[in-house]
N, C-alpha and C positions, 0 to 999 in steps of 0.2 A: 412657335413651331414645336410638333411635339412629333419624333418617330415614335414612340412605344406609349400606347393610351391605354390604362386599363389592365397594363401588363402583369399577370400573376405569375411568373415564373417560379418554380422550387429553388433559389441558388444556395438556401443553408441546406438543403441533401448532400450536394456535392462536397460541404465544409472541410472532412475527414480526409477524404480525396486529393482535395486541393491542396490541404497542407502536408499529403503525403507529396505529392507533385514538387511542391516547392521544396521538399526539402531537398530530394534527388536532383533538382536545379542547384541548389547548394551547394550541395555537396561534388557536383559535376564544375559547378566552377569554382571550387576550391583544389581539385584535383585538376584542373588546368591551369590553374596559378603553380601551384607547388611543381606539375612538371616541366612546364615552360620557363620555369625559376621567375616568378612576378610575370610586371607588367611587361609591356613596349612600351618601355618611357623613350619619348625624343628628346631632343637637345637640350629641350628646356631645362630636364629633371635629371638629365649624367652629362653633358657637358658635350662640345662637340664645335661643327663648322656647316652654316648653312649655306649656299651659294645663291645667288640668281644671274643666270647668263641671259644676254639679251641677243638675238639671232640677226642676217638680214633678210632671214625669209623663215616659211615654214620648215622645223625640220621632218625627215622622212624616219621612217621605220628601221629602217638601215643604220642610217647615223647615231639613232639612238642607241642602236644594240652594238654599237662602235664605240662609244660612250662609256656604257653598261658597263664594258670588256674591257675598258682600257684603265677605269676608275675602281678604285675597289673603295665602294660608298653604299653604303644603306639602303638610298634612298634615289632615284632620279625618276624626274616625270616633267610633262613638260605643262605648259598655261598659256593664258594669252586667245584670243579667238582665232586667230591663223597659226598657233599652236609653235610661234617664234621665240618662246622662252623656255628655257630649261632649270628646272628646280632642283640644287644637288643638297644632299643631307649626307653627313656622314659623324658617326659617333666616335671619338678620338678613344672614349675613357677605356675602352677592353687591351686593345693593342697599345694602351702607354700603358696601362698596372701591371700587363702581361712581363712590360720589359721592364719598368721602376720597379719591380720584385726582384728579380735580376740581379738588375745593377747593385739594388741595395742586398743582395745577400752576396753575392762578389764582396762588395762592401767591406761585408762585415766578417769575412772570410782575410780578407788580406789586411785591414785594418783602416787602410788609408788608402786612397786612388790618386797615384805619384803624376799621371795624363791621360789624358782623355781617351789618349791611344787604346789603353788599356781595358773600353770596354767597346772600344769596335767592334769586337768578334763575339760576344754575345749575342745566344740567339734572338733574332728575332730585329738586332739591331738590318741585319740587310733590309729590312722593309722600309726603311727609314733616309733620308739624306743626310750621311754622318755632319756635313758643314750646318745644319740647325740644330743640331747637340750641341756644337761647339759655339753657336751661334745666344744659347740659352743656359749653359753652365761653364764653370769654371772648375777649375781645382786650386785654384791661388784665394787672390781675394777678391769680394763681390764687385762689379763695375756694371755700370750704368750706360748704353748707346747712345748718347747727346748731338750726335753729329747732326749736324741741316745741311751739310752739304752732299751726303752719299757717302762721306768715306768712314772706311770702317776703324772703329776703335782697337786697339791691336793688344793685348794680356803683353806683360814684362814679364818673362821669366822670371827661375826661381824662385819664387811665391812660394812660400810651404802655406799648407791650410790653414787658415784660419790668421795668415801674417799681415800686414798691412804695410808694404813699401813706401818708403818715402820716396819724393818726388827726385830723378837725379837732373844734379844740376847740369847746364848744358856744358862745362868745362869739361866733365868727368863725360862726355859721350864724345868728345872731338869737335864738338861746336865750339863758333865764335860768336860774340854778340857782333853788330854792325856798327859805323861807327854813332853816336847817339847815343847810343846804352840802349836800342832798339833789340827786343828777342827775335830773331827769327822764328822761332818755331814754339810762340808765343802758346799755351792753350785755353788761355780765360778770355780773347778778346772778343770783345763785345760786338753782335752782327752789324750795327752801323758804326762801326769806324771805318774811317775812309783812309783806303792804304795806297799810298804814291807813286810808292818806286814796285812794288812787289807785286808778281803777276798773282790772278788769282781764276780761279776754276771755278765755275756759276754752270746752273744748269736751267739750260733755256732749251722750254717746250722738250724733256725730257730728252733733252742728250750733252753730254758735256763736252763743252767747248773751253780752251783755251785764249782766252783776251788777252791781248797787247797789252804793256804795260801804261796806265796812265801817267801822261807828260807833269812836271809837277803843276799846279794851281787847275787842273782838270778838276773840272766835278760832274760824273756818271747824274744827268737829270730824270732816266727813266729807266726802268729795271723789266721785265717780263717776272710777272710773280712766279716763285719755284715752283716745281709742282709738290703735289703732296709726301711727305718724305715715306716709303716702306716700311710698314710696321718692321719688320726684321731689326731694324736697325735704332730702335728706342724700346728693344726688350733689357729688363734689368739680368743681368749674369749672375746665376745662384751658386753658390758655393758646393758642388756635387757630394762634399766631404761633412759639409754641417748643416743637413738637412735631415727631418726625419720622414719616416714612407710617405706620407700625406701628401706634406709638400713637393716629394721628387713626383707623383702621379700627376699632380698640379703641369710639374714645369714639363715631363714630357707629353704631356697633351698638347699643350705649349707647341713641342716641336713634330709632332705629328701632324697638327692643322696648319703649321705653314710647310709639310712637305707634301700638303693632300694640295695645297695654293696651288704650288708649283706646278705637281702633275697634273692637275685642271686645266691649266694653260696651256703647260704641252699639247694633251690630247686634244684640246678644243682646234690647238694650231695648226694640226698634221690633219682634221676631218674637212677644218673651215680654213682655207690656206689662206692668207692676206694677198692682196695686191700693192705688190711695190713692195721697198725695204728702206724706206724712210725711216729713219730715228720717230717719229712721231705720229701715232694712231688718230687718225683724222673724226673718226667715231666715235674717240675718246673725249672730244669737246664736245660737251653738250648745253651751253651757252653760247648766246651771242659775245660774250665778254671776252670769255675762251679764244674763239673762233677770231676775236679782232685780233687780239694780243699775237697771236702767232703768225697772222696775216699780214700786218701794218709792217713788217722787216722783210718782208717779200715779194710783196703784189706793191704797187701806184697806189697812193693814197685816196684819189680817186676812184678807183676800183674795188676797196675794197667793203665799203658799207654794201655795194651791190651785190657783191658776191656772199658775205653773209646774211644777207637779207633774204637770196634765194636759197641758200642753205638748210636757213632756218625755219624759211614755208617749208620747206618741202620734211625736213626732221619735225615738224611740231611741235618748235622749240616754245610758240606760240599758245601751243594748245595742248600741255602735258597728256590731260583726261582722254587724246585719242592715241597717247602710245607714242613715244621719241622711236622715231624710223633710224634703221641704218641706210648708210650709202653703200651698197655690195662692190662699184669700180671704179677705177679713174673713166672709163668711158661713160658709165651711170655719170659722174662727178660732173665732166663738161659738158653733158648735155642740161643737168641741172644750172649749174652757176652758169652755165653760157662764156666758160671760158673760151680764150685763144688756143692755138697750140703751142704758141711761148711759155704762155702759164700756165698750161697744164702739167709741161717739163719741169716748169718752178717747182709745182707744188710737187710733180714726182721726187724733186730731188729731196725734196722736204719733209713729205711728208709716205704715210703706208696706210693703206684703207683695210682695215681687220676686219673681218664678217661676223665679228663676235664680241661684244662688249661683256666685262664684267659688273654689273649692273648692283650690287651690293654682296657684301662678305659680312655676316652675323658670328660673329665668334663666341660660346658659353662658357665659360672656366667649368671646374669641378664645383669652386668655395660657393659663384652663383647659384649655381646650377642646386646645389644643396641646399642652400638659402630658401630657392622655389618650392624643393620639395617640403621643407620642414614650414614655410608659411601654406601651402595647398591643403597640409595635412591638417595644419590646425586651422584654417579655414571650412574645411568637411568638420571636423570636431565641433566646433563650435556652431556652426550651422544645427547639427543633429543635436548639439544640448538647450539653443536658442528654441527650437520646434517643441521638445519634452518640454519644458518652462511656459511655454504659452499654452500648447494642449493643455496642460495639469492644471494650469490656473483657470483656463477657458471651461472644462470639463470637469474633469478628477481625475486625480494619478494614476488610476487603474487605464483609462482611457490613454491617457500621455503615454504611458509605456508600452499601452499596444501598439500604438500608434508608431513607437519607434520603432519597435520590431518589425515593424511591415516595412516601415523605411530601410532598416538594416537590410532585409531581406529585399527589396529594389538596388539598390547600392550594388552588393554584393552579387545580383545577378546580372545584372549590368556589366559590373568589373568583369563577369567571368565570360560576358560574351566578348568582350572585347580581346580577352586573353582566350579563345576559342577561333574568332576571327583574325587574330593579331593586329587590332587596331591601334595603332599610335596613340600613348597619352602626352598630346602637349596640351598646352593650357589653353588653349581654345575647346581642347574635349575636358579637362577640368570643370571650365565652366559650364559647360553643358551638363557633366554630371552634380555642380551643384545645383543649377535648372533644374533637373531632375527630382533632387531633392526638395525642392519649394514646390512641383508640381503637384507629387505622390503625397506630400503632405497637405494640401488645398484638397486634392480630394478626399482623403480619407475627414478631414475637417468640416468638408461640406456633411459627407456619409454621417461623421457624427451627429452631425449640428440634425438631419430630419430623423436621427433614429431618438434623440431628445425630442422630440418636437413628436413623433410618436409615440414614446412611452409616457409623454404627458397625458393623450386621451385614455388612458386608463380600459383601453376594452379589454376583455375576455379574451386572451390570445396567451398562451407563452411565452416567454421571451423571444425562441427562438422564430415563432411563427411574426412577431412585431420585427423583428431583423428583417426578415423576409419584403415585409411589405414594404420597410421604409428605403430599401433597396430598390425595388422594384417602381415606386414613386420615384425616384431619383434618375430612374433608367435614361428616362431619354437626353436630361441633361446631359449626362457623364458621358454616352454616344455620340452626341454635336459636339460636345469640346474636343475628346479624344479623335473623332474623324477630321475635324477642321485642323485638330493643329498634326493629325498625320499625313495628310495631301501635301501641306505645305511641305513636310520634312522629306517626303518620298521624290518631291521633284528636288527640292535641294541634293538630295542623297545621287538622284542622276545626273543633273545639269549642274550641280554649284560647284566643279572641279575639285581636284583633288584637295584642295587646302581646306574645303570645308564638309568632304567626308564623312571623315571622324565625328564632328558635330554632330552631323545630322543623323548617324548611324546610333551614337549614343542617346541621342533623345527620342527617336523611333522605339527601339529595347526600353529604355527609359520609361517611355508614355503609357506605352504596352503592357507593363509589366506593372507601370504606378497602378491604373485602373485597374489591374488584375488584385492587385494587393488590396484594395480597395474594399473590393466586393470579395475576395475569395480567401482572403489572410485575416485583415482585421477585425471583420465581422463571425467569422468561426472564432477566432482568438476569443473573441466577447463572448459568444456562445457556450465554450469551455470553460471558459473563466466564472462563468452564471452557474452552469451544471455542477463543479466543483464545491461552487461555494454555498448552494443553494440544494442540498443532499438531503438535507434534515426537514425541509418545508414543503416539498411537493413539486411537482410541474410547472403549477400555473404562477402566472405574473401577479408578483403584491409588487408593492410601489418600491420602483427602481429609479437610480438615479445614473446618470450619464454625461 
């Protein structure tokens, strides 16, 4: 299939033109880089907290901009085809360097930071929930959150920086051992030792209960597995006093993303209010396994594979690929499971039906986050010296270098629409701009490959007039490729949600601008490059090589 048959159009007229054009694209996205200060990099590339909330219905217009208002986050949008999910982004790393400069010039002003107290009142700290400062550093010595069972690790005073307390013994606190030579208040013992006489605090289906002491030769045969212990509470504790900048911007992004956690859940709670006030979010089990374990100490054993069985049709525990539904009531609940109204009271007392699950937490440090950028970079580098390297051997060097420069010049006008639109660089639009780079270079490779293949016939033509035609031969190809794979990205760009935006916006600009490069960059490039060097012999075409 051919659109253009026979096509003579002039496109080296416009040559001069064109690379006037291109430059002022250039130049125009180089001066939106420089005043926008760079890119829009996402999480990937400066660090941050990504959210996904799962709804039990579609949210409205309203709720969102209740959301918006209530969260101060970069980024929210919502997915899903009944539009029941909520997408939050928020970039930690401005507001923790803003205040890790701060603190570290406090610092370094008083010498030493005697408590924590001491940098409360810096600005900037009120944006913050001072208990995950205190949660994430220290001023004594550095400790470790080890606990499985919820409870918190507690700092020994006087700790001067950088000291390291010995353990005190339990005589010197007022303690007694028991009789046995049994510690009390043991700290190394091992999770399966089995304790007799001494009551012990377990947390079952996520609230803590208090157990009777076991009778002696008792042995506990089945346990309800804990639930997942809160990140908060297995953060390592940094020394606030022996750390340099680097690493305090590190550890208060640290506590920025679990005070953005926090107010996530509030605001979600106060828009989407739960039903009941059970200890235990019913939406929160999303297994059959789940749903039995909490059930089997409440409901008739008989009763209860029924009641998760209809649970689980009805959430599509069954059938991930159509989406885990929420239950929005306890009235929804017993019409579903076909409870009693005994057991509906059970499960009220047991459990609360939230309209809102937190459905995954993505968290990016800085050091990652750096790690990305510094492999993306040299991943684009070495793509564009892999391209020069096979041009030049493919063609000649003069060819391979123009060839990059049209590439640079795709690259660079791409970045610059992006930094004009404010497109997000995460690595999903990385890779499309490396895409980009393998496309713009296929065509410009094809362009070569017929403009060889016409200076081979040796007619009577100029240089410039054999450019011409071998373009023009090539027309209709470079048309079907560039329209087919633009329809596909213009429907992606409106129907393929917000997550895949960015892609498809970058390979549109991309595509566009490869085939402009093509025909209106590399081919002048050649053209000038002939002119210059061919001053002394005249117009016409003697045997060239390409």
């Amino acid at each position: 299939m051919r659109l253009f048959k026979n096509t003579n159009y002039n496109f080296v007229r416009f040559g001069r033109a064109a690379l006037i054009f291109s430059g002022s694209l250039i130049a125009a996205s180089i001066v939106s880089l420089v005043v926008r200060h760079g890119l829009n990099m996402s999480i990937d590339f400066v660090g941050g907290l990504r959210v996904d909330v799962k709804l039990d219905r579609g949210i409205t217009y309203d709720e969102l901009s209740k959301i918006r208002s209530g969260l101060n986050v970069d980024e929210v949008h919502t997915a899903g085809k009944e539009e029941d999910e909520v997408l939050l982004q928020s970039k930690g790393t401005l507001l923790a360097k803003d205040i890790a400069e701060k603190v570290y010039q406090y610092r370094s002003t008083v010498g030493s930071i005697r408590s924590l107290d001491e940098i409360r009142n810096i600005p900037g700290m009120e944006q913050l929930n001072f208990k995950y400062v205190e949660t994430v550093f220290t001023v004594g010595e550095v400790k470790k959150e080890t606990t499985t069972k919820g409870e918190e690790v507690k700092e020994e005073g006087g700790v001067k920086p950088g000291e390291v307390k010995e353990p005190t013994k339990p005589e010197e606190k007022g303690e007694t051992k028991p009789e046995g030579g049994v510690e009390k208040n043991k700290e190394t013992k091992p999770e399966t030792e089995t304790t007799t006489k001494k009551e012990e605090t377990k947390v079952e289906g996520g609230t803590i209960k208090e157990t009777p002491p076991v009778g002696e030769g008792e042995v506990k045969t089945e346990e309800a597995p804990a639930p997942e212990v809160a990140p908060v509470l297995q953060i390592e504790k940094t020394n606030i006093n022996g750390i340099d900048m680097k690493k305090m911007v590190e550890r208060f992004q640290e506590v920025v993303v679990l005070d953005l956690e926090d107010k996530i859940k509030d605001v979600f709670g106060k828009i989407f209010a739960s039903d009941g006030t059970g200890p235990v979010d019913l939406n929160s089990l999303e297994t059959r396994d789940a749903l039995k374990t909490e059930l089997f100490s409440i409901l008739p054993a008989g009763r209860v594979s029924t009641v998760v069985d209809r649970i689980a049709k009805y959430r599509n525990f069954d059938n991930p690929l159509l989406g885990v539904k929420l239950i929005s009531s306890f009235d929804d609940l017993k019409s579903i499971a076909g409870l009693s109204s005994d057991e509906l009271n059970i499960l009220k007392e047991n459990f609360r039906i939230d309209r809102f699950v937190i459905r995954g937490t993505e968290v990016i440090g800085p050091r990652v986050s750096g790690e990305l950028t510094r492999v993306a970079a040299l991943a684009l580098l070495y793509a564009i010296i892999g391209m020069l390297v096979y041009i030049g051997f493919r063609f000649d060097f003069r060819s391979g270098l123009l060839a990059i420069v049209a590439l640079i010049h795709d690259v660079i006008i791409t970045l610059g629409f992006c930094s004009i639109f404010n497109i997000e660089i995460s690595l999903v639009v990385l890779a499309a701009l490396l895409t980009v780079v393998g496309y713009s270079t296929n065509d410009t490779v094809v362009y070569y490959d017929r403009i060889r293949e016409g200076l081979s016939q040796q007619r009577k033509e100029t240089y410039a007039e054999s450019l011409n035609r071998c373009i023009n031969e090539n027309l209709s190809r470079t048309m079907l490729t560039g329209l087919s794979s633009l329809i596909v990205l213009v429907v992606l760009f409106f129907k393929g949600g917000q997550a895949l935006k960015g892609l498809a916006f970058v390979l549109i600009v991309g595509i566009i601008f490869g085939t402009y490069s093509s025909v209106y960059v590399a081919a002048p490039l050649l053209i000038e490059w002939d002119r210059i060097s061919s001053k002394g012999r005249g117009g016409r075409l003697r045997k060239r090589k390409i």
